[in-house]
C-alpha positions in Angstrom: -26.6 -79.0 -59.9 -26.9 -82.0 -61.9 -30.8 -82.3 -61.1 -32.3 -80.0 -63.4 -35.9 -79.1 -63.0 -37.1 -81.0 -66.2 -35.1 -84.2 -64.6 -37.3 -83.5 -61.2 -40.4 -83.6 -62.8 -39.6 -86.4 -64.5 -39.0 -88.0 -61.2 -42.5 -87.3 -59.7 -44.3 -89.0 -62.6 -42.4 -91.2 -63.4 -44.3 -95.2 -62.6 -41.1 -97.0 -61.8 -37.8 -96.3 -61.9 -35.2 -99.0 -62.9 -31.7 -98.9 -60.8 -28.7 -100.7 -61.6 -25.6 -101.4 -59.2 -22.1 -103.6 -60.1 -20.6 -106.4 -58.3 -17.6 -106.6 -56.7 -16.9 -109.1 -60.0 -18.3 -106.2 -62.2 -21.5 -108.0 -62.9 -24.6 -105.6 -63.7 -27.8 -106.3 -61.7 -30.8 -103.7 -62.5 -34.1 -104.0 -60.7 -36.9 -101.7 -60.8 -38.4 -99.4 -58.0 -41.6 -97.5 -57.7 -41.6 -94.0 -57.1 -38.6 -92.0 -55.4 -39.1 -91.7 -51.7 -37.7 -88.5 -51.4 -35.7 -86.0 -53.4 -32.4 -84.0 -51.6 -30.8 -81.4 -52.1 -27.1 -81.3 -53.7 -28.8 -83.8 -56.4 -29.4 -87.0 -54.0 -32.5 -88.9 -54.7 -33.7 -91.7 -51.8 -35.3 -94.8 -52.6 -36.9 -96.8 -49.8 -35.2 -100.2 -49.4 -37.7 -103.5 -49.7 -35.5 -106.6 -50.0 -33.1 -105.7 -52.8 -29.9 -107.8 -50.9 -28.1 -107.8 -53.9 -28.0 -104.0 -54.3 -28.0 -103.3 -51.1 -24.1 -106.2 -50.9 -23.2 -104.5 -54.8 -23.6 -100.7 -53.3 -21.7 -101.9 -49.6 -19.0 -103.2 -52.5 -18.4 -100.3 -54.1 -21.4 -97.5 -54.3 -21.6 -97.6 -58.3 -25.2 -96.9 -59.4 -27.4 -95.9 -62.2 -30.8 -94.4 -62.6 -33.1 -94.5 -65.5 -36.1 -92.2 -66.1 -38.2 -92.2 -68.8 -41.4 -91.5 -70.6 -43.8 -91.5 -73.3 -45.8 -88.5 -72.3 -45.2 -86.3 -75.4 -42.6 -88.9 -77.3 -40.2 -90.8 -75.8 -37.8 -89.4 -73.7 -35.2 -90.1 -70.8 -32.3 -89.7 -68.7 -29.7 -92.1 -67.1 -28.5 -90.6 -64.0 -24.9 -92.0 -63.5 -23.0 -91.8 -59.6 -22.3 -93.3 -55.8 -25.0 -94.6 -54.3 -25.3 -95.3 -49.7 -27.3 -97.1 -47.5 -28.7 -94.7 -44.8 -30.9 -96.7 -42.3 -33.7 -97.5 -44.3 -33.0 -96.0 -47.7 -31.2 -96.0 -50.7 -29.3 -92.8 -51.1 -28.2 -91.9 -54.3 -26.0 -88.7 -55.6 -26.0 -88.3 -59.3 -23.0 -86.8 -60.4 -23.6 -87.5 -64.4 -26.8 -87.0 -66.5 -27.1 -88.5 -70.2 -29.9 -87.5 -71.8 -31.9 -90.5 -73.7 -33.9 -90.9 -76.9 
């Protein structure tokens, strides 16, 4: 498991959440989400889809996606969460398959 429980609390307190997804062209495109809609098992976080058509064409292109979460609660400290990301109805799904610890 990639999700450790320090990452999962992370996750519920963290504000917002940016995401980042590639182009077919390889360009980066990085918006930020509030809170994770739900957490799965087998290390797939969902985030509820509003808008994002970009993401939503760049993950359809080719699933690439990264997660960022961070905090200054005690110091500074993060992850980026690194792996293939789905559409599924009305979510985001997102397995992390790589974690890099920040700061």
């Amino acid at each position: 498991m990639v999700l450790t429980e320090e990452i999962k609390e992370f996750i519920s307190k963290a504000p917002f959440i940016p995401i980042t997804t590639v182009s077919s062209n390889g360009d980066p495109h990085m918006i930020v989400v509030g809170k994770v809609a739900e957490v799965r098992e087998e290390d797939i976080l969902g985030f509820g889809i509003y808008k994002m058509e970009v993401t939503q064409q760049n993950i359809k292109d080719n699933g690439k996606m990264q997660v960022v979460l961070a905090t200054m609660d005690g110091g500074p400290k993060g992850f980026r969460l690194e792996g293939q990301a789905c559409i599924e109805e009305k979510l985001v799904l997102f397995k992390a398959d790589k974690v890099q610890k920040l700061l």
